[in-house]
C-alpha positions as CSV (number, residue, x, y, z in Angstrom):
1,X,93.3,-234.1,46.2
2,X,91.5,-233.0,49.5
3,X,92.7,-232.0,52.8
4,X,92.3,-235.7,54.1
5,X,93.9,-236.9,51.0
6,X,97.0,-235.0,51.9
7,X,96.8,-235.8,54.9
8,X,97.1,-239.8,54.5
9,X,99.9,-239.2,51.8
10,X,101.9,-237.4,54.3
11,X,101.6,-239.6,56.9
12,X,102.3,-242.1,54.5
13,X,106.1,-240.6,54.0
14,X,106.6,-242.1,57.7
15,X,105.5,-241.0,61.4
16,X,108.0,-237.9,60.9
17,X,107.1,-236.6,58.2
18,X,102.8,-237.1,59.5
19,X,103.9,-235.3,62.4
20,X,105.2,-232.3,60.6
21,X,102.2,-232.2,58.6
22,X,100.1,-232.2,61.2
23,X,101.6,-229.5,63.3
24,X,101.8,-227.4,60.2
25,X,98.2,-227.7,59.5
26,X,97.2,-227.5,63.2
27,X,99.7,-223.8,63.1
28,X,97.6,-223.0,59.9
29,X,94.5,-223.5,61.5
30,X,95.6,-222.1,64.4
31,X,96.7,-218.7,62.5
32,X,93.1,-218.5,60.5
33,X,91.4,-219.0,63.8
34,X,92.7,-216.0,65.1
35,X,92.4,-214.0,61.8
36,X,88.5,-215.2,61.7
37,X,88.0,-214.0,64.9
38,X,89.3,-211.1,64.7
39,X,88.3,-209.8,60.9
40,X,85.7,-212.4,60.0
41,X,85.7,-215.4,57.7
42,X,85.2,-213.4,54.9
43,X,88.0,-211.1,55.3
44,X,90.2,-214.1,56.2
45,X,92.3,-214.7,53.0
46,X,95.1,-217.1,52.4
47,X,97.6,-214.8,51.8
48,X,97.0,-213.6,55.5
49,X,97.4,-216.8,56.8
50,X,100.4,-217.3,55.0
51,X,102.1,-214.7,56.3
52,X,100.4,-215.1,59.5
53,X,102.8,-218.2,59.8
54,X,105.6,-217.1,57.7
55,X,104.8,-219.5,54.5
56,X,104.4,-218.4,51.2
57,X,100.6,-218.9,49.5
58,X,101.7,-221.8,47.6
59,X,102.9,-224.0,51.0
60,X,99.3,-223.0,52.3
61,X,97.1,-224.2,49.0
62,X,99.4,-227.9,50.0
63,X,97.2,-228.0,52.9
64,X,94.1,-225.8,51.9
65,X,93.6,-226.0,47.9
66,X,90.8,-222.9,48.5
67,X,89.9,-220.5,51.0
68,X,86.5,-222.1,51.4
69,X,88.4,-225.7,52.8
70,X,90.8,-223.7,55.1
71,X,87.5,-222.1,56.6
72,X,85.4,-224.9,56.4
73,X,87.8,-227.0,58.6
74,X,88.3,-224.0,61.0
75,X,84.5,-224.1,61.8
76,X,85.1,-228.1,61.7
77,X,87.2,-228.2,64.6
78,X,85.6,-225.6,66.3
79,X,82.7,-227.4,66.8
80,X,84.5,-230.7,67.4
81,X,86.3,-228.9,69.9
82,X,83.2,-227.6,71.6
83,X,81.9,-231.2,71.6
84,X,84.5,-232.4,73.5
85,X,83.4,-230.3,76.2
86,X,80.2,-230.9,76.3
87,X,81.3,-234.7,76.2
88,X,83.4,-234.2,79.0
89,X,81.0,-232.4,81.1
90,X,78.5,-235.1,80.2
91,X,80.5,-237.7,82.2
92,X,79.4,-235.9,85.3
93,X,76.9,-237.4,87.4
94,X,73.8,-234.6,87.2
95,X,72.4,-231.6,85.4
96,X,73.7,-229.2,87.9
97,X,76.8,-230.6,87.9
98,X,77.5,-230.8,84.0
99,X,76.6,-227.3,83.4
100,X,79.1,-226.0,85.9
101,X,81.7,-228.7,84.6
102,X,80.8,-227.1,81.1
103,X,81.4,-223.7,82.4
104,X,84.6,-224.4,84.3
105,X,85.9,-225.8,81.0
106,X,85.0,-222.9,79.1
107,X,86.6,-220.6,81.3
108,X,89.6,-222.8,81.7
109,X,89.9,-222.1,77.8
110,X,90.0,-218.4,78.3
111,X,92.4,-218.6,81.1
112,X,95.0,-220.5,78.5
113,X,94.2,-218.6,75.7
114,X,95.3,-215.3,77.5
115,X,98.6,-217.1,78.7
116,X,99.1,-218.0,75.7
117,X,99.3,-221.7,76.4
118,X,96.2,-222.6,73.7
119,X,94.2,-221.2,71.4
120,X,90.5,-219.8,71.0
121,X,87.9,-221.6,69.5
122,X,86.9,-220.2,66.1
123,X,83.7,-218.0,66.5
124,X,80.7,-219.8,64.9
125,X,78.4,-217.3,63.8
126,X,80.8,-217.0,60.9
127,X,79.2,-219.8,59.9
128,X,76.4,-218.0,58.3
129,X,78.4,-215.9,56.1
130,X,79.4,-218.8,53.9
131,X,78.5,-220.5,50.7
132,X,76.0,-223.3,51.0
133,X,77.9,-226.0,49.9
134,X,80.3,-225.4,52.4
135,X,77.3,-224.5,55.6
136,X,74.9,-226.8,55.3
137,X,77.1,-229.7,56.5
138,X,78.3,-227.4,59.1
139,X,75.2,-226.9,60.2
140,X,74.4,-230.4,60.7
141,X,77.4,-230.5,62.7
142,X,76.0,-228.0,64.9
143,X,72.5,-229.5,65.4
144,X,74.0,-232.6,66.6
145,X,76.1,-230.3,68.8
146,X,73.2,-228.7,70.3
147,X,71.7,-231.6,71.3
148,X,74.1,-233.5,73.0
149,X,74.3,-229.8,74.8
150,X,70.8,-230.4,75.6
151,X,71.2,-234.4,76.9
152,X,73.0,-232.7,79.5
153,X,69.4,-232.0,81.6
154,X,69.3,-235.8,81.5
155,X,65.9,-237.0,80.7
156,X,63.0,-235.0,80.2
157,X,59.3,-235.9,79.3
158,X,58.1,-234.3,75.3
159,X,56.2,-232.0,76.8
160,X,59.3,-230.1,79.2
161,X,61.7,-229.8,75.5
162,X,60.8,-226.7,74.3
163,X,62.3,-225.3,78.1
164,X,65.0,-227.2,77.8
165,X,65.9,-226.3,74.1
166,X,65.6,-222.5,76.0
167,X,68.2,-223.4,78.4
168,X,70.5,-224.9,76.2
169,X,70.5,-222.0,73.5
170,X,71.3,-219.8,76.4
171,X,74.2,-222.0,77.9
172,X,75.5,-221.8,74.6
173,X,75.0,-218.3,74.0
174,X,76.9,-217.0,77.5
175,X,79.2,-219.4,76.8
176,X,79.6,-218.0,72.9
177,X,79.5,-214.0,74.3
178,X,81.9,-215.1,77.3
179,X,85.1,-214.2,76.0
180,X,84.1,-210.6,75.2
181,X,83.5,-209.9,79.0
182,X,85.6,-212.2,80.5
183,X,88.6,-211.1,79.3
184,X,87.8,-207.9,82.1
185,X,88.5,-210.3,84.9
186,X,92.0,-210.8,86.2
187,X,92.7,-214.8,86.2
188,X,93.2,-215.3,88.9
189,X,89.5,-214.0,89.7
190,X,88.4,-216.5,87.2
191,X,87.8,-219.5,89.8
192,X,85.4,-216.9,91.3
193,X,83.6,-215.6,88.0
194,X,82.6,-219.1,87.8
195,X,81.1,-219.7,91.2
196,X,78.8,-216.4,90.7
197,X,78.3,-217.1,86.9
198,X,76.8,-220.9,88.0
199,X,75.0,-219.2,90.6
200,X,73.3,-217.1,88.4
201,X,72.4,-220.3,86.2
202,X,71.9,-222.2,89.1
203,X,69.4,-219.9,91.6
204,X,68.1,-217.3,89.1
205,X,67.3,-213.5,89.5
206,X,64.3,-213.5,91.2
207,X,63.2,-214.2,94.8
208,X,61.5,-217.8,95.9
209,X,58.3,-215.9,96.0
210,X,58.3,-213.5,93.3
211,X,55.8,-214.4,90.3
212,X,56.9,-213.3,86.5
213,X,53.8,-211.0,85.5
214,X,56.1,-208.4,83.0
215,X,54.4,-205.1,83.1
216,X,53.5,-204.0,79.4
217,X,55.2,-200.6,78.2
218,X,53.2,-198.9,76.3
219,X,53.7,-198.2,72.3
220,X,56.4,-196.9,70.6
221,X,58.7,-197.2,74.5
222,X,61.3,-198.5,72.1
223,X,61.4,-195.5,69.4
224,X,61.1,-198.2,67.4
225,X,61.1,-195.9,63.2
226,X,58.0,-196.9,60.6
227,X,59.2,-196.5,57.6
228,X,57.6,-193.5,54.9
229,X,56.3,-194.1,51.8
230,X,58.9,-193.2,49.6
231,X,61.0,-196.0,51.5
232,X,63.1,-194.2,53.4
233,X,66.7,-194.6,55.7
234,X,64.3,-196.6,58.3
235,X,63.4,-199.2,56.1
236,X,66.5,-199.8,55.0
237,X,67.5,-200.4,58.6
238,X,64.8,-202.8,59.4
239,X,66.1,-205.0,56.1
240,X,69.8,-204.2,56.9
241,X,68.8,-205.7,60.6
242,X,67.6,-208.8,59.5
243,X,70.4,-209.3,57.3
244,X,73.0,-208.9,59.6
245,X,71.2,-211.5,62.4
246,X,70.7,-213.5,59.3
247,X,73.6,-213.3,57.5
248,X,76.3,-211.4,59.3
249,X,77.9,-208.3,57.9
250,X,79.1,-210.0,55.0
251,X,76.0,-210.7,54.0
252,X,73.8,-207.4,54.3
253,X,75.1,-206.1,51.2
254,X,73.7,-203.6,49.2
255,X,72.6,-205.4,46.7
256,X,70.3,-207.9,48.8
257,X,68.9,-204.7,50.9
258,X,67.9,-202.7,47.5
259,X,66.4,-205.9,46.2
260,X,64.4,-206.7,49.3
261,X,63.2,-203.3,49.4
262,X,62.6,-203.3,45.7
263,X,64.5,-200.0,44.9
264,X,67.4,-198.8,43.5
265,X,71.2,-198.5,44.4
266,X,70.9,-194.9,43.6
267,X,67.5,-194.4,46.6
268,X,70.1,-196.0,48.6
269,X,72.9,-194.0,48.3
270,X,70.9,-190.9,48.4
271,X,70.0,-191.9,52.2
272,X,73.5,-193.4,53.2
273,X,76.6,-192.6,51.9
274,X,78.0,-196.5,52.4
275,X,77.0,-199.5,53.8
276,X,79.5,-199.2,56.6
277,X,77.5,-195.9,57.2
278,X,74.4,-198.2,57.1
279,X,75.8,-201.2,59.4
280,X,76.9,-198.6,62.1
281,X,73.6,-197.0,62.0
282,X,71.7,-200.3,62.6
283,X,73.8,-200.7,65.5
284,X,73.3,-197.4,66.9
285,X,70.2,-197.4,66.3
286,X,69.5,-200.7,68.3
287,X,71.2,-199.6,71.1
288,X,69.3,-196.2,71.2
289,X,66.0,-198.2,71.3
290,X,67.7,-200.3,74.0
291,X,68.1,-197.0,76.2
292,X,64.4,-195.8,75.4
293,X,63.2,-199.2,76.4
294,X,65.1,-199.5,79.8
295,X,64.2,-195.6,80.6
296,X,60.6,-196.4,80.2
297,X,60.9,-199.4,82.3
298,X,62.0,-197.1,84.9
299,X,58.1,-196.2,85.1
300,X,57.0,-199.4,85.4
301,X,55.6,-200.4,88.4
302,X,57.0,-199.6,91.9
303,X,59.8,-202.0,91.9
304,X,63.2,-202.6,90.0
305,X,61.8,-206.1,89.7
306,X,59.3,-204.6,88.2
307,X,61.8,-202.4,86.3
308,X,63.6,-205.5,85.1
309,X,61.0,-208.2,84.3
310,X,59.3,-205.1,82.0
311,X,62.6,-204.9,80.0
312,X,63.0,-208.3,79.9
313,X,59.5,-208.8,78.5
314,X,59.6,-206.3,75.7
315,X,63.1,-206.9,74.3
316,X,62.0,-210.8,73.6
317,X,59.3,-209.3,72.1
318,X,61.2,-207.4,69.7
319,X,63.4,-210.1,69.1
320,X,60.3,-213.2,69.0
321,X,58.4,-210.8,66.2
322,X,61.0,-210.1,63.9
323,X,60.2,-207.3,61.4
324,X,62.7,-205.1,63.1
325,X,64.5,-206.8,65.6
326,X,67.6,-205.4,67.2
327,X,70.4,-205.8,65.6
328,X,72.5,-209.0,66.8
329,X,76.6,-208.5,68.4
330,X,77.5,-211.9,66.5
331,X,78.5,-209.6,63.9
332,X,81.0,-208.2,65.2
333,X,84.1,-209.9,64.0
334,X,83.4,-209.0,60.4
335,X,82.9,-205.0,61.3
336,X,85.0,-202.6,60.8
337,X,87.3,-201.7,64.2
338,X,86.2,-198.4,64.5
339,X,83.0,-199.2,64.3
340,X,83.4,-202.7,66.4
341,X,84.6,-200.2,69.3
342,X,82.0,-198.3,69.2
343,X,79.3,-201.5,69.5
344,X,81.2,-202.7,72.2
345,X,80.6,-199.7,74.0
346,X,77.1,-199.2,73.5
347,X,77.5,-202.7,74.2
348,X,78.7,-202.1,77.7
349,X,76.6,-199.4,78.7
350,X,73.5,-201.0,78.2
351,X,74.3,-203.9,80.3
352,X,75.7,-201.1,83.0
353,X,72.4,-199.9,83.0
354,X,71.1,-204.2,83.4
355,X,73.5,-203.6,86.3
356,X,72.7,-200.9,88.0
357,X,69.1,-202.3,88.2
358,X,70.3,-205.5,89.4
359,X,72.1,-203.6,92.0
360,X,69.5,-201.2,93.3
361,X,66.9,-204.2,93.4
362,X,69.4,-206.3,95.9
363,X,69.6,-203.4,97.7
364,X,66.1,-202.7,98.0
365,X,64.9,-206.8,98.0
366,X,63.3,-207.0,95.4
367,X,65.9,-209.0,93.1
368,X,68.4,-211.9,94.1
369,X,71.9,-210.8,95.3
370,X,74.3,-212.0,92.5
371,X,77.2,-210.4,90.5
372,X,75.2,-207.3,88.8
373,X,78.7,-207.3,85.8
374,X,78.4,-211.2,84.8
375,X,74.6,-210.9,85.3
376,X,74.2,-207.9,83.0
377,X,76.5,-209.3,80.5
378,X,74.7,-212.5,80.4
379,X,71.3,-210.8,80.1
380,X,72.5,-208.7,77.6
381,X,73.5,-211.8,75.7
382,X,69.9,-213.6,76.5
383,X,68.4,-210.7,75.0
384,X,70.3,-210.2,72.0
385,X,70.5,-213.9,70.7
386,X,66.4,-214.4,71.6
387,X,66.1,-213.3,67.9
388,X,67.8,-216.8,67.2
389,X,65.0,-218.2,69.0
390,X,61.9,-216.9,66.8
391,X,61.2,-219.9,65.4
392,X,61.0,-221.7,68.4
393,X,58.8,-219.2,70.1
394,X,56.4,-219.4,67.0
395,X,55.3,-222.5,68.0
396,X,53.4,-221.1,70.7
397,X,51.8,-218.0,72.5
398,X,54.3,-215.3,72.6
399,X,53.8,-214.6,76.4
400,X,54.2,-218.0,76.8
401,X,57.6,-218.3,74.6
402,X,58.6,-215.1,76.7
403,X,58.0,-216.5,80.0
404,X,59.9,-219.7,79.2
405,X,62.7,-218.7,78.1
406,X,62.4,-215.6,80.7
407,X,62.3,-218.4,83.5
408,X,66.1,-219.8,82.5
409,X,67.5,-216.3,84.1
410,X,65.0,-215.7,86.4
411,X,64.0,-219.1,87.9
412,X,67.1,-220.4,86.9
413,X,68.5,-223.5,84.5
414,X,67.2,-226.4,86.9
415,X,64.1,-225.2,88.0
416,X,60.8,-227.6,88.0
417,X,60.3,-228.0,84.2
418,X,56.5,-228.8,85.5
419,X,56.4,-225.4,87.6
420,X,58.1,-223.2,85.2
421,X,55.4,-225.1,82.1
422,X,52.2,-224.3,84.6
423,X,53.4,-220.8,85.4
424,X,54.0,-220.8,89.0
């Protein structure tokens, strides 16, 4: 008997006995939400949840025959709980005014989550670590979400979609990476984290006058590693990358790396003692090439504009081409802590470095006058889910995909779709 099966037959027992099903299934869902988020779906067993809520395995199989249901309805009514935001931000009467309606619901969320008066939404990019039987419907699920996400610009001639796709993958995206920043805020400084956050969306980085024309770094500004021919520790990075944007943590395993790469377990483990060893590396890696790249942009040009726009430019670029992109934070949940703390970290300082540009720029003119910690954070977040966005941008020229989806920070979310498409 399924979940809904279950369901029916316990409401069926009277409007008592439904009830108490319910709340038991919403507390079980409730419990592996948490336990997802915190440890990954993977790692998110039944016997957790069971003792997350104080029932023994057997009283959680009544509800959730298999591990792969309980998760599977997680993810359900995660994304049915993120469409009823974006339903009820639809109701409002313009663009502008559904994306901050959006927003202010999101951050609403957070706000009860920390008093402890509701629970998070499951984190979706769990999603990819599980079975196909069990994703693909999820998926479709998403898809639908993402475009009733995008209806929110109203309507839009053909030719204006694939801006407004790039606007609505990165609503979603700062919205996704919002609780790991927001959480920094005290609450009652959340009312203005969402002023300056819709700012941000709303007016952009750059000046009215300012033109995007990214400075090129030169070769190698990201220490990005070629591989030798014997197929060593770098290649197994680049492969290990792509697995984890791919496939989360879960999903990098050894086996798929050594098979891509077309070598044994044993040349693996005579470069890396363990995958965690691997995993952490990627990460440290990325971040390291994320420090070469803003240093060099330093050099470029005479402004931090200039500065920025350069970074901006050639981390897309990384992430648009794909053969070793850097290495994406969705991953998280399913890491290891000691390792999660130390991502989070690099994490932070390479948007304190965003910052500091951001701050020096208002200072000398060059760059808008907006929150330098929720703009960082939300370009960090631009730049790390652009690998997301590869197939999209392979539809056209890169500097064009890289200029479009550029314009959503720097021109901001409602900008003329015909100005940003002609390059003005």
């Amino acid at each position: 008997m399924d979940a809904k099966a279950i369901e029916t037959s316990g409401a069926a027992g009277g409007p008592q006995r439904g009830q108490r099903y319910r709340r038991k299934r919403d507390a079980l869902l409730d419990a592996a939400t948490n336990l997802i988020n915190e440890h990954g779906a993977k790692a998110t067993t039944l016997q957790a949840v069971s003792q997350a809520v104080e029932l023994s395995t057997t009283s959680v199989t009544y509800y959730f025959p298999r591990k792969d249901v309980l998760a599977a309805a997680v993810f359900e009514r995660a994304i049915g709980r993120l469409r009823e935001y974006v339903d009820e931000a639809a109701k409002e009467g313009t663009p502008r005014e559904r994306v901050r309606r959006l927003l202010q619901l999101h951050i609403d969320l957070r706000a009860a989550v920390i008093d402890g008066s509701d629970v998070p939404i499951a984190t979706l990019s769990e999603v990819r670590t599980l079975d196909d039987a069990i994703r693909e419907p999820l998926l479709e699920q998403y898809v639908d979400l993402f475009r009733a996400t995008r209806a929110l610009w109203g309507d839009f001639p053909e030719e204006a979609k694939p801006l407004i796709t790039a606007r609505t993958h990165l609503l979603q995206e700062t919205i996704f990476w919002m609780p790991v920043w927001l959480a920094r805020f005290p609450a009652d400084e959340f009312p203005r984290v969402h002023r300056q956050l819709f700012d941000l969306f709303d007016h952009g980085l750059a000046l009215p006058e300012t033109a995007w024309s990214p400075i090129a770094l030169p070769p190698g500004a990201d220490g990005e590693p070629v591989g030798d021919e014997e197929r060593g520790a770098p290649n197994f990075l680049g492969v290990a990358t792509r697995l984890i944007n791919e496939s989360g943590y879960r999903g990098a395993s050894v086996t798929r790396i050594v098979e891509e790469l077309q070598v044994t377990k044993g040349s693996f483990y005579h470069h890396l003692d363990a995958k965690d060893d691997l995993i952490a590396e990627c990460f440290r890696r990325s971040f390291s090439r994320m420090a070469a790249v803003q240093q060099a942009a330093a050099s470029a040009g005479e402004t931090q504009w200039q500065h920025l726009e350069a970074m901006m430019a050639h981390f897309m670029d990384l992430q648009f081409e794909g053969e070793f992109p850097l290495t994406r934070t969705s991953a998280l949940q399913a890491l290891p802590a000691d390792v999660r703390t130390e991502v989070l970290a690099k994490s932070d300082q390479t948007a304190l470095r965003f910052g500091n540009t951001l701050v020096d720029g208002a200072q000398e003119g060059s760059i808008r006058v907006v929150n330098p910690m929720i703009a960082s954070q939300t370009i960090t977040a631009m730049l790390n889910s652009a690998y997301d966005l590869r197939k999209w941008a392979a539809t056209m020229e890169r500097e064009t995909a890289i200029r479009l989806y550029a314009s959503c920070l720097t021109r901001g979310m409602f900008a003329d779709p015909d100005t940003i498409l002609a390059g003005e």
